[in-house]
N, C-alpha and C positions, 0 to 999 in steps of 0.2 A: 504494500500500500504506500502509496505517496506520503511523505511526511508531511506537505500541506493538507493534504487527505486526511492524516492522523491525526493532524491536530486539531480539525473542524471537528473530526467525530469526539474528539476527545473534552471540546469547547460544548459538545453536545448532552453529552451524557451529565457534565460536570451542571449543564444547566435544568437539564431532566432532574438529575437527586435534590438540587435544590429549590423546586418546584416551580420554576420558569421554563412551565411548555410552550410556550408562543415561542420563545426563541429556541427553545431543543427542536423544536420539529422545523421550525426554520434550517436549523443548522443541519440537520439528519437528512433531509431534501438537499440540502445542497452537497452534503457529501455523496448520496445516491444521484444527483443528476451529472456528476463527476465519473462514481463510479455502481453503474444500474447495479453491477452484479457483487454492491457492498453489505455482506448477509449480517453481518454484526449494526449497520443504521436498522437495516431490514427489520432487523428482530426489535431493535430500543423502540424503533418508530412504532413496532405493532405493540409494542406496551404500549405505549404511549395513547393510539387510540382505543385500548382495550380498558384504559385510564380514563380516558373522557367516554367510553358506555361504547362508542362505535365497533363494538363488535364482528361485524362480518370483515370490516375491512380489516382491524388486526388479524384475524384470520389468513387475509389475502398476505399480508404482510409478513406472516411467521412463516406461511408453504414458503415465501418467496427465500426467505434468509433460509428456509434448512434445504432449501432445493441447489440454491448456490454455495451453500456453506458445506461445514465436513457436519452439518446433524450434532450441534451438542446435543447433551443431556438437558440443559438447560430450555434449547430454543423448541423440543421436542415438550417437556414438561410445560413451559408454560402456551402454548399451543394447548394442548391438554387442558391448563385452568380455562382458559378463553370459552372452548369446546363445550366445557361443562356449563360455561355460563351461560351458552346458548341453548343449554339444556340437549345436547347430542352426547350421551353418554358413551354411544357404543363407539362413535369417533374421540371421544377423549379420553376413552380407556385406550383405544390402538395409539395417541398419542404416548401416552404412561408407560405403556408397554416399551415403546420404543426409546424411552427415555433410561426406561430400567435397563434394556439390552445394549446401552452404552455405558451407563456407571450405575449398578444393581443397587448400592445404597445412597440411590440420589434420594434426599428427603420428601424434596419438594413432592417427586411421582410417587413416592411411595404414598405418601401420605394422601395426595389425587386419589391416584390405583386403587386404597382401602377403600376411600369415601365412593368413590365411585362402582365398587363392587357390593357397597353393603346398599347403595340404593337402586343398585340390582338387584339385589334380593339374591346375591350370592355371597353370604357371610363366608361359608369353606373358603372360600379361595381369598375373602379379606383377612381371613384370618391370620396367617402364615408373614403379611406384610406385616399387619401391624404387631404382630410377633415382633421382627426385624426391627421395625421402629421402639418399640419399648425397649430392646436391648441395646440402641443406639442411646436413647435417652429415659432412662426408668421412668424419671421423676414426672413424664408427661403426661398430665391430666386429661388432655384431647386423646390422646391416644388410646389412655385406657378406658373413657369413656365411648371410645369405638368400641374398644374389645368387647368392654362389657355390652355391647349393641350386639354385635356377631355372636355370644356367646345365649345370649337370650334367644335370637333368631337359630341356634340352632340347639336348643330346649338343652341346651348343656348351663341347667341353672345352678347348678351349686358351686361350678368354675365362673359362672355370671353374678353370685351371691358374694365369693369372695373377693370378686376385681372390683365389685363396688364398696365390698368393706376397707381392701386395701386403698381406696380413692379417701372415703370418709376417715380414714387414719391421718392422713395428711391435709385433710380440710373436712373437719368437722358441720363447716357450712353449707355443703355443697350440695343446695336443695337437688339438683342432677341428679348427681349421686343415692342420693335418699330415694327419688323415685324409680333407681335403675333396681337399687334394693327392694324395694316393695314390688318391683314385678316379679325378681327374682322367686321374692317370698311367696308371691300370692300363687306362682304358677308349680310351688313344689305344696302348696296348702295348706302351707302355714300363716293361717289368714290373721291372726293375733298379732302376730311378728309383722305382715307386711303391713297393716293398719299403720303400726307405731308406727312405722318408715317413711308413710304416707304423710301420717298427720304431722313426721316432722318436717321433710318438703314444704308440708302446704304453710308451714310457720316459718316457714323462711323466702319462699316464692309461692303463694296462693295464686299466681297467675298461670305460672307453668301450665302447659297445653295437655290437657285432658288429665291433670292432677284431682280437681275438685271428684268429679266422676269417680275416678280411679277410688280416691281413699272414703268417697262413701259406699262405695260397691264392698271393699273392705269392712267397715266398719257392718255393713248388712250380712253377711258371709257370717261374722260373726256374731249375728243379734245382738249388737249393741246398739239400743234405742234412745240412749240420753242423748237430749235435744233433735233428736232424729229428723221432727217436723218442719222443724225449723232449717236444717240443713237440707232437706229434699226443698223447701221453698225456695232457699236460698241459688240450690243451681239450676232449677228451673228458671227460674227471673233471669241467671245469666246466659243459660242457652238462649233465652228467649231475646236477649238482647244481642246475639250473635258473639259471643264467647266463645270461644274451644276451652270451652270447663270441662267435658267429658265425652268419651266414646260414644259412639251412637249405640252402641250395646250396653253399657251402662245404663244410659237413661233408658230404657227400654224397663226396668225395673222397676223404678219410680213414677213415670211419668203417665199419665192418665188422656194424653192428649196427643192425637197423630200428628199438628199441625208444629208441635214440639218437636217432635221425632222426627218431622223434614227439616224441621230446621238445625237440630243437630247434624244431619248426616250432610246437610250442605255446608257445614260451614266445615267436617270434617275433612270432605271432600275437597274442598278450597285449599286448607290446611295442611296436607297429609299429599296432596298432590296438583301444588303450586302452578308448576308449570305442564303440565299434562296437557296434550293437543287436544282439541276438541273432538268429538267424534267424526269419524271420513263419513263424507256421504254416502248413500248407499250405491250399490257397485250392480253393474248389469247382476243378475241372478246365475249363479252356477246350473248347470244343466245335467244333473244325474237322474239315473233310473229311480235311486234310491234317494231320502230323505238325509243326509250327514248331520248326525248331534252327536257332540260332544261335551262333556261330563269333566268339568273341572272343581278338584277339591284336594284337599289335603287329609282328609280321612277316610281313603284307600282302605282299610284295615279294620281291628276289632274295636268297633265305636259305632255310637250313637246311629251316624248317618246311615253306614248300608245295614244296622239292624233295624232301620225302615222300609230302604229303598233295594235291597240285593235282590228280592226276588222279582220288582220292579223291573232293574234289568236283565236280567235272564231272561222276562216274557216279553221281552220288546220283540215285533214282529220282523224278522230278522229279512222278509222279501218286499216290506219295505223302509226298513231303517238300515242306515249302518250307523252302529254305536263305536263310540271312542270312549275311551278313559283318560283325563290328565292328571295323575295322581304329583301333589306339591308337596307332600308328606310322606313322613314316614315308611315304608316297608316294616312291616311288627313281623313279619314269617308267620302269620297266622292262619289257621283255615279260612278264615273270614276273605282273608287276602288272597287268597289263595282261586277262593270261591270268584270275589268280583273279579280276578286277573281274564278266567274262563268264561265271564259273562258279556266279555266286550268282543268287537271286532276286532279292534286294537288298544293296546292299554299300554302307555308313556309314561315312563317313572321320571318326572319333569325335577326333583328336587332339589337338582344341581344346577336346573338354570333359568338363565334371566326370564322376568317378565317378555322380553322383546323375545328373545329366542324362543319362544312354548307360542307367541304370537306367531314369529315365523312357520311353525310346525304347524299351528292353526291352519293358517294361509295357503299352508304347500297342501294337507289333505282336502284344502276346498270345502270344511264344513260347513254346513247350511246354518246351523241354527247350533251355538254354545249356548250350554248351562250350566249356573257359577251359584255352585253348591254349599258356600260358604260365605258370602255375602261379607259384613264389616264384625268378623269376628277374626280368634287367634289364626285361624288359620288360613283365613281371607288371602287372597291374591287380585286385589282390584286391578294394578298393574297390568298383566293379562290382557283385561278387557278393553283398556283405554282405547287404543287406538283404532279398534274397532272390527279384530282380525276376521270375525263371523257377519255375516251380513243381518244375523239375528240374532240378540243375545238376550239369554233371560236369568234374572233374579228367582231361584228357588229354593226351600226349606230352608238351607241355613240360616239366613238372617229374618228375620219374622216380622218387614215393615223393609220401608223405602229404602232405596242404598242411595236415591239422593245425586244418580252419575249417570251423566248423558249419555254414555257409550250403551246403556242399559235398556232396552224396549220394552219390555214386559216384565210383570210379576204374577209368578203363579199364583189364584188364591181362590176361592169359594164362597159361595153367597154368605153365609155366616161372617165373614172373616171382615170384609170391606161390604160399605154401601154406599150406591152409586152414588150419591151426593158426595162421597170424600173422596172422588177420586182426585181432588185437585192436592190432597194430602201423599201423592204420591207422583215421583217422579217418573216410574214406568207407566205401561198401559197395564189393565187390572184382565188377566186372562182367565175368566169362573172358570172352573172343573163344577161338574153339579153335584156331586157331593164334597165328602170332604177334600182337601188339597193334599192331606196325611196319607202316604203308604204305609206298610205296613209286612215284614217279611213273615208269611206263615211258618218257614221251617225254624222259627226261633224257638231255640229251645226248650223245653222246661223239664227240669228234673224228674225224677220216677221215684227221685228217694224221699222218704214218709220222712216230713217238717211237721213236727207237732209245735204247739202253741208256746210249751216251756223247751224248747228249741233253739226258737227266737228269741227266749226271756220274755216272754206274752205272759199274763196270768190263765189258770185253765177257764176261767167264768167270766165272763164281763164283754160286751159291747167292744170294737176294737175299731177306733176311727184311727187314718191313715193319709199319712202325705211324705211322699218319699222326693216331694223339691228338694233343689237343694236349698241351703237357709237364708240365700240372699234373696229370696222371692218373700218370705216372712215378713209378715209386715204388724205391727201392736194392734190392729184394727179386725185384722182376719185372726191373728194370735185370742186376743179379746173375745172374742166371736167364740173360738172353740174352746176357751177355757168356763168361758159360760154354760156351752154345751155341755162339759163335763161335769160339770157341778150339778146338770139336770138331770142327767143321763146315770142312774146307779152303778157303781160297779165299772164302769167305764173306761176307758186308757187311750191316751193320743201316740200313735207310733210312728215313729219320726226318723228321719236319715239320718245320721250321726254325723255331721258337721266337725268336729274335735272338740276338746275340751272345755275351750273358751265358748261356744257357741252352745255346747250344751248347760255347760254353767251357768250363761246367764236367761236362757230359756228355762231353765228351773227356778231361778229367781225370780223371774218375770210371773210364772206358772201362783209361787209363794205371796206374791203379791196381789193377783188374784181370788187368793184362796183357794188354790187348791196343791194338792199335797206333790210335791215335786216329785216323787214315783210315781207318777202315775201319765208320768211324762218315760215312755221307752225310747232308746234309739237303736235302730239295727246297723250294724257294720255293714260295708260295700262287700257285695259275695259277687260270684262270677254270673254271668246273667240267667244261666239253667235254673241255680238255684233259688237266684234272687225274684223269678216268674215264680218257681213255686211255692216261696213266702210270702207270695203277694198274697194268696189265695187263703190264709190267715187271718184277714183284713176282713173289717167286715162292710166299711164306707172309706172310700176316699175319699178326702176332704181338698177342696181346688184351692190353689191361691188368687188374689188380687193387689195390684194391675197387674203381674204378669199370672196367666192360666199355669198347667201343669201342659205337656206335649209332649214328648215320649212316653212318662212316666202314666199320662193318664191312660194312651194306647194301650200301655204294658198292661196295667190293672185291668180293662174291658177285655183284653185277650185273655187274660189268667181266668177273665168271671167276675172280677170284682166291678158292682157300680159305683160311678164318680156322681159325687157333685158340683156342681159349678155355680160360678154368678157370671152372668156375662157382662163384659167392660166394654171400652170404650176405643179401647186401642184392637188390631190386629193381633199381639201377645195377650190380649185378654178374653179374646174370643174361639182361643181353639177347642177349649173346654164344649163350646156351644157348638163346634161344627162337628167332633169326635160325637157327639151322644148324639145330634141330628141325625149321624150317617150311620146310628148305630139300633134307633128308631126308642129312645128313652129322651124325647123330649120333656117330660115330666123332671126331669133332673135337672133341667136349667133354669136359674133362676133369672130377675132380671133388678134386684135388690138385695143387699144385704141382709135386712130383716126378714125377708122371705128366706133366703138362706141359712141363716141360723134357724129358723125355725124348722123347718125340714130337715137339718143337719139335728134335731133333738127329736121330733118326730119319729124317723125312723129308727134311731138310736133307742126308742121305746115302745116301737113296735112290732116284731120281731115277725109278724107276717106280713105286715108289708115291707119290709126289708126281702125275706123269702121270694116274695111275689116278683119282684126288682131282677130278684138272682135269676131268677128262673127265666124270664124275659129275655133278657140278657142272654142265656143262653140258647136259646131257642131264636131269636133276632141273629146270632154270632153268623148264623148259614143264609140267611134271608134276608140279611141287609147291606148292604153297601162296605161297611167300614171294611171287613176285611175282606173283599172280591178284589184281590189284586188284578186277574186277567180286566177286569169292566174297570178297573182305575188303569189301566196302562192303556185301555181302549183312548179311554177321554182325554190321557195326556196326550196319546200320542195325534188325537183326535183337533187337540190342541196346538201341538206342533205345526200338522198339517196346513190347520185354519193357517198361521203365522206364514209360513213360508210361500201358500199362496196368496197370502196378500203382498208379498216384497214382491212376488213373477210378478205382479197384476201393477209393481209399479207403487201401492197403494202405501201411505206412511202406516206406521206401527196404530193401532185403534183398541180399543177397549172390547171385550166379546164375551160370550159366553158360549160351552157347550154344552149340547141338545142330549141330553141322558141316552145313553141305548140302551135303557130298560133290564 
């Protein structure tokens, strides 16, 4: 380089660090109209506009310096930052990449590379970096606040338990910190522990995004009701005013009002995925024989979901569906898993990669119509759907209300569930099933081994009311309700899910304070599902919650034989109580007030033939009614589909509908 050349650049840079860009970009222009192919202006000058926001140009700017330059590490990583800013990840990880494959512990990439792989939603491969980076600098609190990120996202919580105690060793304040500990806590169910962790967060940053939520979900897990009312008012007033105070799953438990529940999930939606494109318009229609759905979730395995849905798919009509599976979880090696792996056409163990990349895979098999089986829960993969890789894509069981995200057209649901007047409480279109929306798998098991009453720890005589929620659905109002009940009810006993220690604790004091006698409060441990069917059958009422219903729990009871009670609410989680007994033909079970509910919750607890009468029904309804006809439920889903897909050939935007029973 020319020494007058050197010396401009050098006048350049010297006036770049001391924050006179007018004349550094003057000077850096004049050294590049000197010499075009000067890759060190090239690179200053693309900071420089990547400094004043003009991003695409620094971009043009940075190719140009490492196109003519030897490629440092430098003009490679910060290309990469740029990249990210423009929100193109997967071009500012090949940046990173290539910044790594010229000096392996260049900081800057590395530290890119993690952040950009953990919002990929591929922690595995962040992890290993930001490993490298903490043995470069221990001391660094971003760093390990990554890790403990990656280590959460890949349910390795007690290595995510201790990176966030070792963070709070050396800053006690560190509201972050605190709520990286409470996730840790809440997700190994130690719901005691993760509360405190929470409640010290929110005493230090009460604003933190979706803290509030968080440690009242906590503080509910464990039935502790001091000031409880007050604090359920208090973060509804702030979703209400466009807060990220808490998950949309969260408030789903508290909240009595769907218009709430949009407005959570839009502001998390906002929140949680800032810069996300808007959804692509819709694309000429694929042209297959067959219908293309695809099934994305993260509970592949022995869980909730397919002991709904597995024999669902099995009887999908295989001449004219082809089924996919995107499993984002786990592999457990279990029969379960083993079961859905043989119920697909194709099933993709997606857990290692990016949202874009499982789009990709979307896109290349040309499915017609995705379905995202997990909605804004733990397991949730929203990312996926952004960009819009199905030309149909629907919201179904997992999340129980709006996801609130445009990339979304439909939500499964049933007349019970939504009414037409709130359709505007929802961001999809509302697609009826006419009966229930609930599958339900028949080959679930249930034991053959004889469960007597002192088994369970039941007593041998007395009335045996039942609610196997888990205890954040609890609420002092329904608590209240059945402790009244029990005091009507002779001989009586509430049998309960065992929560842990703290949760049982203060449900016995709660119970004491009522007046009635803290045994007579049971709780049964978590047993494996065979058996835990056939303890249901023990029960002699299940008792529903409010606002949110029961939903597995209450299925499981109607299949074992046991009748449920309900009071129908106000929300979609309030109302599956009302759609399970419609489809199950014990309409007499729903109530549509409290007071009505308690009273027939003591009623029957003291009439022991109509109780009988119930059972009986019940079981005779099991063959003749809807709820469990899974082939006439995959009819209407699939019935459902159809409708959807020809309305996109026909051209026609996504629309609200319903299907025609086939009797």
């Amino acid at each position: 380089m020319p020494q007058a050349t050197a010396e401009l650049l050098q006048g350049a840079i010297a006036a770049h660090q001391r924050g006179d860009h007018s004349r550094a970009e003057r000077l850096y222009r004049e050294v590049l109209a000197k010499d075009k192919r000067n890759a060190e202006a090239a690179h200053y000058l693309g900071l420089l506009r990547a400094e004043r926001g003009q991003l695409d140009e620094a971009v043009r700017l940075l190719r140009q310096a490492i196109r003519f330059g030897p490629g440092s590490a430098d003009m490679h990583a910060n290309l990469g930052r740029v990249l990210m800013m423009l929100n193109k990840p997967q071009d500012a990880l090949e940046s990173c990449h290539q910044a790594l494959a010229i000096d392996p512990d260049h900081v800057a990439a590395l530290t890119n590379c993690a952040g950009l792989l953990l919002t990929l939603n591929l922690p595995a491969q962040a992890l290993p970096l930001l490993d490298r980076l903490l043995a470069h600098d221990p001391a660094s609190s971003i760093v390990s606040h990554n890790r403990c990120i990656a280590l959460l996202d890949l349910a390795r919580y007690r290595e995510a338990l201790a990176e966030a105690e070792k963070l709070l060793t050396h800053q006690p304040n560190d509201a972050a910190a605190w709520y990286k500990k409470g996730m840790a806590l809440a997700a190994l169910d130690r719901h005691h522990d993760a509360f405190t962790a929470f409640d010290a967060a929110f005493d230090l940053q009460p604003d933190l995004p979706e803290l509030e939520g968080k440690r009242l979900h906590a503080k509910m897990q464990i039935c502790d009701w001091s000031n409880i009312n007050d604090e359920i008012a208090r973060l509804r007033r702030h979703v209400q005013q466009g807060k990220n105070a808490s998950s949309p799953f969260a408030l789903l438990t508290i909240s009595p009002s769907p218009a709430e529940q949009l407005r959570c999930a839009q502001v998390y939606m906002r929140e949680t995925f800032p810069a996300s494109s808007p959804a692509a318009p819709r694309r000429k229609p694929y042209r297959h024989d067959k219908i293309r759905v695809a099934y994305v979730s993260g509970e592949f395995r022995d869980h909730a979901m397919p002991h709904l849905n597995a024999e669902l798919f099995e009887l999908h009509d295989k001449q004219r569906f082809t089924t996919f599976a995107v499993s984002t979880g786990p592999d457990d090696g279990s029969d379960m898993r083993a079961r859905l792996v043989a119920a697909f056409d194709q099933f993709l163990d997606a857990r290692t990669m990016s949202g874009e990349a499982i789009a990709d895979w979307i896109r290349k098999k040309e499915v017609d119509i995705l379905v995202d089986l997990s909605g804004h829960t733990g397991s949730g993969r929203t990312d996926v759907f952004l960009s819009k890789p199905a030309p149909v894509q629907i919201n179904y069981l997992g999340f129980p209300g709006t996801l609130a995200a445009a990339c979304m057209d439909y939500i499964i649901v049933d007349p019970a569930l939504v009414l037409a007047e709130e359709h505007g409480h929802f961001s999809e279109k509302c697609a009826y099933l006419p009966d229930s929306y609930l599958a339900y798998d028949r080959r679930a098991p249930i034991s053959h081994e004889r469960i007597c009453r002192r088994d369970a720890g039941l007593p041998d005589d007395g009335f045996v009311y039942c609610c196997f929620n888990s205890p954040f659905k609890l609420t002092p109002e329904i608590f209240g309700i059945w402790m009244r009940g029990l005091r009507q009810v002779d001989g009586s006993v509430l049998w309960l899910l065992a929560g842990g220690a703290t949760a049982e604790g203060n449900l016995r004091r709660e119970a004491e304070l009522r007046d009635v006698a803290p045994d007579r409060i049971i709780f049964a441990e978590r047993q494996p599902l065979s058996r835990h069917l056939a303890r249901l059958r023990l029960a002699d009422l299940v008792l529903d919650t409010l606002p949110y219903n029961a939903h597995t729990t209450a299925i499981d009871a109607l299949w074992t034989g046991v009748p449920v009670l309900t009071c129908r609410g106000s929300t979609f989680v309030g109302r599956v109580g009302d759609s399970l007994l419609r489809a199950i033909g014990l309409g007499a079970l729903i109530k549509t007030s409290l007071p009505d509910y308690e009273r027939e919750a003591v009623r029957l607890g003291r009439d022991p033939a109509a109780l009988a009468a119930l059972r009986q029904k019940l079981q005779e309804n099991r063959g003749s009614h809807p709820l469990f006809d899974i082939p006439r439920f995959t009819r209407h889903l699939e019935a459902a589909y159809a409708e959807m897909w020809s309305r996109h050939q026909r051209g026609h935007a996504p629309a609200s509908f319903r299907v025609t029973s086939t009797g």
